[in-house]
N, C-alpha and C positions, 0 to 999 in steps of 0.2 A: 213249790217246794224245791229251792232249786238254790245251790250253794257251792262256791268253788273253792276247791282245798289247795294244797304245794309237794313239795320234791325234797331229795336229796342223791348228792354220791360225792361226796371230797374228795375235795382236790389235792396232791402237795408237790412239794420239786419248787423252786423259783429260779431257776438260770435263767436266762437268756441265752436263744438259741436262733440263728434265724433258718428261715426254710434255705432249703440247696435251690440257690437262684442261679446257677450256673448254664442247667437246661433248660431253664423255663421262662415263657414269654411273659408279654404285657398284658396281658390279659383281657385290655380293652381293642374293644371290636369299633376299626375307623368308621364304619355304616351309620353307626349309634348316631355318630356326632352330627353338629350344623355347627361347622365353622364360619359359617356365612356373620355370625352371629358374637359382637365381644363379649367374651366372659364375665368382663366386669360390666355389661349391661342387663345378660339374663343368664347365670351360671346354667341355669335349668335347662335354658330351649339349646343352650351351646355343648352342654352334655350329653343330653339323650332328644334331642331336635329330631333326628334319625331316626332312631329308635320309632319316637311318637310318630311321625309321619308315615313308620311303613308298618304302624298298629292302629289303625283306626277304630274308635269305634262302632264294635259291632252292636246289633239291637238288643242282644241278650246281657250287657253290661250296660252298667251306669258308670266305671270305673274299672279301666283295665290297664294295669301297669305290671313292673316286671314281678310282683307279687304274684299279681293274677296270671303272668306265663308259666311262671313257675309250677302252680296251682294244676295249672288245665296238663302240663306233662304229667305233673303227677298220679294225676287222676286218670287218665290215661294209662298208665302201668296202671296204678288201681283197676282198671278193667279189665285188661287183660289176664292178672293174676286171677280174678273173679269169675268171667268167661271160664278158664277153666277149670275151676269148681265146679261147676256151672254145668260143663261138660262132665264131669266125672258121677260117679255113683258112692252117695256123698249116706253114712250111718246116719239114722235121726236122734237130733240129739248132740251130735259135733259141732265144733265149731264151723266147720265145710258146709254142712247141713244148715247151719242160721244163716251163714253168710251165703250160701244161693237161695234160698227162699225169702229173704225179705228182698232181697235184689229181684225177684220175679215178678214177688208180689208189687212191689212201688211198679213194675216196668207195665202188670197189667191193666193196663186203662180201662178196658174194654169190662172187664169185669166189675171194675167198681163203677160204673157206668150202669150196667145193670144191676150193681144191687142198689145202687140209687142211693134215698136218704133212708132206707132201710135200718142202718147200723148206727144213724142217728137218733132214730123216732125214737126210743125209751127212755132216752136222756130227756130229751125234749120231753116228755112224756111226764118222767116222774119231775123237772118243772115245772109244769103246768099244774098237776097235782098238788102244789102245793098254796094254802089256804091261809098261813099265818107266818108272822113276820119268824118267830118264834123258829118256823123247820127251815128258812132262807141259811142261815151259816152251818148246818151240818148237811146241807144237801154241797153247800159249795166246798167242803171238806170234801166231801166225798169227791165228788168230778175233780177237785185238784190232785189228790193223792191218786185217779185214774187218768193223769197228763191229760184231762180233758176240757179244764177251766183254769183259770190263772187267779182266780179270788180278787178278793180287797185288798191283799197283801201279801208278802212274799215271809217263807221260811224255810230254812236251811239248816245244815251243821257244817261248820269248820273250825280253823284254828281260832281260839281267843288272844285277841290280841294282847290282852295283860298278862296271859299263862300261855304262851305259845307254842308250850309243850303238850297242851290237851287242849281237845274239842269243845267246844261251846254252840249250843242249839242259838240261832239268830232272826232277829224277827227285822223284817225291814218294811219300807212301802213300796206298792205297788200298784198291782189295779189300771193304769193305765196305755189304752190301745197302741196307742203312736208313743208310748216308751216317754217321751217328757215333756212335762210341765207346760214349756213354753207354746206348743202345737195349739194345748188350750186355752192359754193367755195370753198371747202375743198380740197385737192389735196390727200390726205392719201389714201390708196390702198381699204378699205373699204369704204371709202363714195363714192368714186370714181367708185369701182362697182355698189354700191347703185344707182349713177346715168345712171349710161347705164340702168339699167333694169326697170327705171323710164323713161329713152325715149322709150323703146319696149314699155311698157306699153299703154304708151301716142298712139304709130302706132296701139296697139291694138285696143284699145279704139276705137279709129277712122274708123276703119276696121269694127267692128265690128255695128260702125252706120250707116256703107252702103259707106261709102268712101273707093276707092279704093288703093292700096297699096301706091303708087308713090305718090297720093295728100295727104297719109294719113305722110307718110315721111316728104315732105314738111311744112304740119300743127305741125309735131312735131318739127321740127327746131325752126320753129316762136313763140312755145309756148317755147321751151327754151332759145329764146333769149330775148321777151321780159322778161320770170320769172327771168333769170338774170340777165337781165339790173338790173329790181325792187332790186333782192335779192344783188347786189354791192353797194346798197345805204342805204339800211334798215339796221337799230339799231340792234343789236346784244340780244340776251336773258341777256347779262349780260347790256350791256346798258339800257336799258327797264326796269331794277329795279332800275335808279335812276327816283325818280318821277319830279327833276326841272328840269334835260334835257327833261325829256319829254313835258314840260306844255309850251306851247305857246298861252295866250289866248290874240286877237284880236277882236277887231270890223266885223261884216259881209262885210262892204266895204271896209277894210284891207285886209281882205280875198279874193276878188275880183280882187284885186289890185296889193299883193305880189303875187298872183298864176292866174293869167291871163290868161293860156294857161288851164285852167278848165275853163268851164259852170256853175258856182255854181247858179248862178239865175234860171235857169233850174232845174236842179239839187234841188235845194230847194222845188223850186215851186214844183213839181214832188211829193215828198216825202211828200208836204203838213207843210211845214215849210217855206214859202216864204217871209214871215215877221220877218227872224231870225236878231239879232241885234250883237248874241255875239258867238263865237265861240272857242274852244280849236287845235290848230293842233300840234300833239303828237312830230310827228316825219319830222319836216322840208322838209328833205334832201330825203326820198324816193316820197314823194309829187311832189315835185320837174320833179321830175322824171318821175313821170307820164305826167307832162305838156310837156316832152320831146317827149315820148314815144307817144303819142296823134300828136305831130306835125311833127313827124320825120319818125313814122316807119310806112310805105305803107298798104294801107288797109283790104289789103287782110289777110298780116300776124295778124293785132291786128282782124280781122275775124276770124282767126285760134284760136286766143286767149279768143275768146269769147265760140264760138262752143267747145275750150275744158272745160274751167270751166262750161258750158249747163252740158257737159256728166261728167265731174268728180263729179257734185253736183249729178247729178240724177242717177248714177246707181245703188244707191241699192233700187230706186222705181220704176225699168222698169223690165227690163227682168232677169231672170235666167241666161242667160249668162253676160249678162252683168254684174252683181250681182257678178258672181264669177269669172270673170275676173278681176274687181275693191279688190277683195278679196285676187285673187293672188298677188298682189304688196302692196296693203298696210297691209293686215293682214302677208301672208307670207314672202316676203324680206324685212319691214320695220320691222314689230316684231318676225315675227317666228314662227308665228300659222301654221296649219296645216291644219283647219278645219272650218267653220264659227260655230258659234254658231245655236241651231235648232231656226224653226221660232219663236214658243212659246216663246222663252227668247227676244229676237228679239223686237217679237211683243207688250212681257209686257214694253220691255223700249219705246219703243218707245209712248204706250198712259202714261206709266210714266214719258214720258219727254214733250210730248204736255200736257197732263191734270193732272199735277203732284198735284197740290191740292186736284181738284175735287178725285183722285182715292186717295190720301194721309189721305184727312177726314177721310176715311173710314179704310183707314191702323190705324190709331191712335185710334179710337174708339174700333177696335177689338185688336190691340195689344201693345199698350201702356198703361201701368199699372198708375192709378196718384201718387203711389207710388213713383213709379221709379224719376218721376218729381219730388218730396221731397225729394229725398235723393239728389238727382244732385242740389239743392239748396242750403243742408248744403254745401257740396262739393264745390260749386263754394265761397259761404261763406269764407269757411276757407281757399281758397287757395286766393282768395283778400286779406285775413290779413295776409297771408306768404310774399306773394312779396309786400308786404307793407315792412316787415320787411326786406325780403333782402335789398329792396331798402335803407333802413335805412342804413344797413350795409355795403355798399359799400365805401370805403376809395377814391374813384376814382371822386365819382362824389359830388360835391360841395351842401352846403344844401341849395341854394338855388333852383338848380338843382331837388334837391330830393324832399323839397315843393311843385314845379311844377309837380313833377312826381306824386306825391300820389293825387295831384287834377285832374290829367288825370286816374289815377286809379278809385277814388272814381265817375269819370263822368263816367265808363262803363256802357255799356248796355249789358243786359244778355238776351238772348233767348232759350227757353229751350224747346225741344219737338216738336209744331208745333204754327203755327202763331194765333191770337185771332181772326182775321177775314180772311176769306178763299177766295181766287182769284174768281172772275165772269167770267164764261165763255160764258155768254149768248148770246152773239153776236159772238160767233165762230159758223159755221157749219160745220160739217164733214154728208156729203151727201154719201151714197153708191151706189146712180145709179152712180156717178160720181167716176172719175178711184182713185188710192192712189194718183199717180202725179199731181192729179186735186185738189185733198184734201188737198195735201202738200202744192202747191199756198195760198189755204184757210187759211189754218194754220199760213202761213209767213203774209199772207197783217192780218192775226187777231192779229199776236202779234206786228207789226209794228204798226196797229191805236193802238192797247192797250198803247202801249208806248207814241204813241202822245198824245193820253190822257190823261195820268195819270201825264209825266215828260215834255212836252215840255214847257218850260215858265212856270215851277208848281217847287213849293217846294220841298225838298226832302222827302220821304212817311220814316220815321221812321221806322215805321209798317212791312215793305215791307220784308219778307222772299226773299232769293237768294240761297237756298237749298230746297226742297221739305222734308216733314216729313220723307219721308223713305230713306233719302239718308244715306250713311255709311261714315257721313264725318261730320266738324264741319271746321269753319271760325272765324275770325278776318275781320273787313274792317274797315280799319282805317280814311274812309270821318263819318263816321256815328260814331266812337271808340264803336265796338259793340261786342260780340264773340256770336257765335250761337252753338248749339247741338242739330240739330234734332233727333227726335224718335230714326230714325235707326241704329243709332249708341250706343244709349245708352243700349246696348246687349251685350252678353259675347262675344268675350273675353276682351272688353272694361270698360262693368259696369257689375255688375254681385250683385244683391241684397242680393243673399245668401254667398256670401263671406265678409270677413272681410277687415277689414280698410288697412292693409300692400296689398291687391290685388286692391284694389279699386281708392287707393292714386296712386299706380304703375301705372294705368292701363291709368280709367280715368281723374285719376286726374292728369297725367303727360298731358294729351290731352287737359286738363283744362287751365294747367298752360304754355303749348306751345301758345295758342291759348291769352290770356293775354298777354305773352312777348312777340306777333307781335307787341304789341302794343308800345314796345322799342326797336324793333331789330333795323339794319340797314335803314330800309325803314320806319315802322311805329314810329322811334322816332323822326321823321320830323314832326309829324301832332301832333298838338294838341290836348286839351281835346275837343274844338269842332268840330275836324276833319276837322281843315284847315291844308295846307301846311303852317310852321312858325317854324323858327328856337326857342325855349323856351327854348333853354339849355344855360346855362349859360356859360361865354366866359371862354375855355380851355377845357370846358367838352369834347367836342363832339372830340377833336382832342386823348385824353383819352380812350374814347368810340373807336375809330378807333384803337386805337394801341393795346387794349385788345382783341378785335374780330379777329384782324390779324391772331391772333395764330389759331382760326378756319379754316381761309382760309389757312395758310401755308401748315397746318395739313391733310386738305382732300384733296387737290393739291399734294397730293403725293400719296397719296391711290390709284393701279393700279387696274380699275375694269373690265378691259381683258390685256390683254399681252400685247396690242399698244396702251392701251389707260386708262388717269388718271381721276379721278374724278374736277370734275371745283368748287373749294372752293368759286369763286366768284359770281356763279352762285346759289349755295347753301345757299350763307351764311345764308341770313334771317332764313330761316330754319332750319340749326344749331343752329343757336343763339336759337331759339324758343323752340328746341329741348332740349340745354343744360339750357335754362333758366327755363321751364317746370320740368325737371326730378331739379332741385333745388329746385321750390317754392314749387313743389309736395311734394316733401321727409320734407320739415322745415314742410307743412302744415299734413303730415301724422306723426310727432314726435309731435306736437303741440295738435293733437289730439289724442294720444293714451299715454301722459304725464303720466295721472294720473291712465291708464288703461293699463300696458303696457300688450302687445299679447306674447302669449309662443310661444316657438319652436313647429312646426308642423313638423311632418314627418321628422327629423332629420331638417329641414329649420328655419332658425332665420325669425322675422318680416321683418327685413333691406335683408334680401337676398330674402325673397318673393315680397317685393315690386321694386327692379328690375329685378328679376324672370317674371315679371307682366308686366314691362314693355315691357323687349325684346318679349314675346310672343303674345303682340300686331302686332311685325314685323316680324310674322314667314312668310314665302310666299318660294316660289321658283320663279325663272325666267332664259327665255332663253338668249345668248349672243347679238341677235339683237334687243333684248329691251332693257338691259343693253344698246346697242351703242345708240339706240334710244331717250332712257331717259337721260341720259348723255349729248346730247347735248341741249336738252329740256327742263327736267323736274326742276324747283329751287328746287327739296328735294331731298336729297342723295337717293341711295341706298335701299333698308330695312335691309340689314346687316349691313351697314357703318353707319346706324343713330341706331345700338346696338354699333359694336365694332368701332365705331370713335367717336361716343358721351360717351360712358360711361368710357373711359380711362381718362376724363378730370374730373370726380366727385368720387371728395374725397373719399365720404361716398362709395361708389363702393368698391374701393378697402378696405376700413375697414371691410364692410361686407363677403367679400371672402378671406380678407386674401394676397391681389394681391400684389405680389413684385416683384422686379427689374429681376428676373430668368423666369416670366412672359412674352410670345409674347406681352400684349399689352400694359404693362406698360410703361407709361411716366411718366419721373421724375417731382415732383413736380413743379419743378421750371419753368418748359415748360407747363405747362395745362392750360388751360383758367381759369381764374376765371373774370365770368362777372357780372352774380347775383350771 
């Protein structure tokens, strides 16, 4: 049951204004680079060459880049501030009080070592106990609404997409271990492996909660046959990014009616929504299936299937073994690690992902400058009046088209830093005479009523943060047309106060202006300014809009990111688009602003070559080949080399700045590059 919402805080003002470049450097750092290396052969390894070379990977990463430096400082201050919680003499029942006891509790090993599978056996227990197919969906009701099973399928509350202004309860698929489809259907020699060492797993697992070899064989079968029945019917990651295949919304006794082989009146009742009227079902056809799967497949097996989502959810809150048993398959064969991370790190995410405000006030207080907030304001400023203008510019899309589009622009919502009112967690406890697996219960039924609370039958909270201050990332959600920038991200090598406008335009402001053009790419130029789903584009646009983006998907659909396997253009695209639309509004809006001030050569470097300088060393990182496969089949965002050298082969200004021509590895001739914005 698990569903994500959106934000607001408006923006206004539109000058142009640029930052005081007078005192302030280039903000790239000469180490970073390998000049050994021409640009127009590998933008990537010549931008942050450096960088990668003096970041290797460590055995606790499968992928460490300047996201993940960012991340590890942060969390670092996250410790500190916590430590001294930690140290203090904290009321029970505070916020100080949650956030040192589940940080003690994740850090005690030793203790959940000896209470063993203790805090297991009941679950386990009252599965076993059960005798007819009939008690299989309200027992897995139950363990899911106690964060302790993940069911057949997933359900949520957020915005609806046709009424943007109110909540809508959402039924989607689910059900399966490894997240997609393909794991279970693929035939290629690597995912094919992938799978064998997913069913030992699965015997491990099982073994290791006290079932014997032979029964533990048997429960692996059943769990992969019912995760494949689910995974032959479920939506593909590329299906899932169209949002009107996805939206099915009906009446609750539609719902009762076309899927009859579910209990949803149970089911509702249960969860505490019994009087629901209106519902969303995402994806038909895996649903479906579960109504099969509940009436077909014998009890024992969909028992197998229970008891294994018990232990796949809980081992990293039981034991040591267990913990690093669950570690060897999905940290080592799915990405490549070597090592888990220590508990310390562990332990900071983990109270930064239950009590991410409460411990975030306090990040922001001590390390968010209100400076830093004013600069990212001109910033966001001037890059709303850039893609104002490209839009202008575009020959492709009709004005009345473009009208529409600058009143979906002018409706954004900007969010910057951290929320004006901070999450209540007063009604959660985190107990320490009680085990972590007891706590984690607590946790799941606190953020399920929080949810009934605040969205069920309730309008949508504007307000409502869906990043935590200290996260190292930034959003678009197109029900709410919002883009957010928490704290943690607005840090080098993204924003950097003491550099000038060519590092700052590159950096953050390509982040800026990525996070804006969700609001047109493929998926977000569906939704309106009041973030409904509604066609607004005027008739022949949209078919226009398709046949320019193409060229992105041809483009990265050939890009090999290992030997057997190519990048999925279609799975990307959004992100590309975002990407190439970003690194456009960014560059009009960093020439816009330094018109009448223009920036000298630094360091032998032009303004125009540091401000994509700036950019690629945003996506310095390294990573191993089973995250590559992993993300690849996963992730909607390319690469972090293929979103330097697949995105910046299509903008112009690129190659004016370095000079790139046709004798260049990555040169595309004109007539072949995108031009979208």
């Amino acid at each position: 049951m698990k569903k994500l919402t959106l934000i607001t805080i408006v923006f206004t003002g539109m000058a142009i204004i640029s930052c005081n470049n007078s005192k302030q450097g280039m903000g790239i750092r000469l180490e970073n680079l390998d000049t050994t290396v021409a640009p127009g052969d590998d933008f990537f390894q010549y931008a942050t060459g450096g960088w990668n070379a003096a970041h290797p990977l460590t055995d606790e990463y499968a992928r460490f880049g300047s996201f993940d430096q960012l991340a590890e400082e942060n969390r670092k201050q996250l410790k500190d501030l916590i430590d001294n919680i930690v140290a203090s003499d904290n009321e029970f029942g505070t916020n100080a009080q949650k956030i040192a006891d589940l940080y003690k509790l994740v850090l005690d090993t030793a203790r959940r070592d000896n209470e063993g599978l203790a805090p297991l056996k009941p679950w386990i227990d009252k599965i076993e106990a059960v005798r007819e197919c009939k008690e299989i969906f309200p027992l897995m009701v139950e363990l899911d609404l106690h964060g302790l099973a993940g069911g057949y399928f997933n359900l949520g509350i957020g915005a609806d997409m046709m009424d943007s202004k109110n909540n809508l309860v959402s039924i989607g698929q689910g059900g399966l271990s490894l997240g997609e489809r393909e794991y279970y259907l693929d035939t290629d020699e690597a995912t094919v492996a992938i799978r064998e060492a997913f069913k030992k797993h699965i015997v491990r697992m099982f073994t290791l909660c006290g079932f014997d070899e032979t029964t533990a064989q048997r429960k692996m079968e059943d769990v992969m046959m019912i995760e494949t029945r689910i995974a032959e019917k479920s939506y593909s990651a590329v299906q899932r990014r169209d949002p009107v295949a996805n939206y099915h919304k009906m009446t609750f006794e539609q719902l009762k009616k076309d899927y009859k082989g579910i209990d949803w009146q149970m089911m509702f009742d249960r969860l505490g929504m019994g009087d629901c009227d209106m519902v969303d079902v995402g994806q038909p056809e895996p649903i479906h299936e579960v109504e099969a799967i509940l009436a077909q497949v014998p009890v024992e097996a969909q028992k197998s299937y229970m008891e294994w989502s018990l232990i796949d959810n809980s081992a990293s809150i039981l034991t040591m073994e267990l913990d690093q048993a669950n570690f060897d398959f999905y940290g080592k064969v799915l990405s490549g690690r070597q090592e888990q991370q220590p508990w310390w790190k562990r332990a900071t995410s983990t109270v930064s992902g239950t009590l991410g405000e409460a411990i975030g006030q306090l990040y922001v207080e001590k390390y968010f400058p209100s400076e830093a907030k004013e600069r990212m304001l001109t910033l966001v400023n001037n890059l709303k009046v850039a893609l104002g203008e490209r839009i202008d510019e575009q020959d492709w899309m009709s004005d009345v088209t473009k009208a529409r589009a600058h009143e979906k622009l002018d409706a954004f919502y900007v969010k910057i830093g951290y929320p004006d009112k901070w999450k209540d967690y007063s009604k959660l406890t985190i107990d320490p005479g009680k085990t972590l697996f007891e706590n984690s219960i607590e946790i799941s039924l606190f953020y399920w009523n929080d949810i009934l609370e605040r969205k069920y039958k309730k309008p949508v909270d504007n307000t409502e943060w869906y990043m935590t201050p200290q996260t190292v990332n930034a959003y678009y959600n197109p029900t709410t047309n919002e883009i957010c920038f928490p704290a943690g991200i607005l840090q080098y090598p993204f924003f950097d106060m003491s550099a000038d406008d060519a590092f700052n335009y590159g950096a953050i402001g390509v982040v800026i202006g990525h996070e804006m053009t969700h609001g047109f790419d493929d998926q977000g130029r569906q939704f309106d300014k009041e973030g409904n789903l509604n066609d607004w584009w005027a008739a022949g646009d949209a078919d226009k809009f398709k046949e320019h983006v193409q060229v992105l998907v041809d483009h990265f659909d050939t890009i090999k990111v290992l030997p057997d396997l190519n990048a999925n253009g279609q799975l990307t695209l959004g992100e590309n688009i975002a990407d190439h639309g970003g690194l456009m509004v960014a560059y009009q809006a960093f020439k816009n602003a330094t018109k009448d001030a223009p920036l000298e050569t630094v360091n032998g470097f032009t303004p125009e070559q540091r401000f994509f300088m700036a950019y690629a060393g945003v996506w310095a990182g390294n990573i191993r080949d089973e995250e590559i496969r992993n993300r690849t089949k996963s992730d909607p965002h390319s690469l972090s080399r293929w979103r330097v050298n697949g995105t910046l082969p299509h903008i112009d200004a690129w190659y004016e700045a370095f000079g790139i021509t046709e004798e260049d590895a990555l040169y595309i001739p004109k007539e072949k590059r995108a031009t979208i914005w």
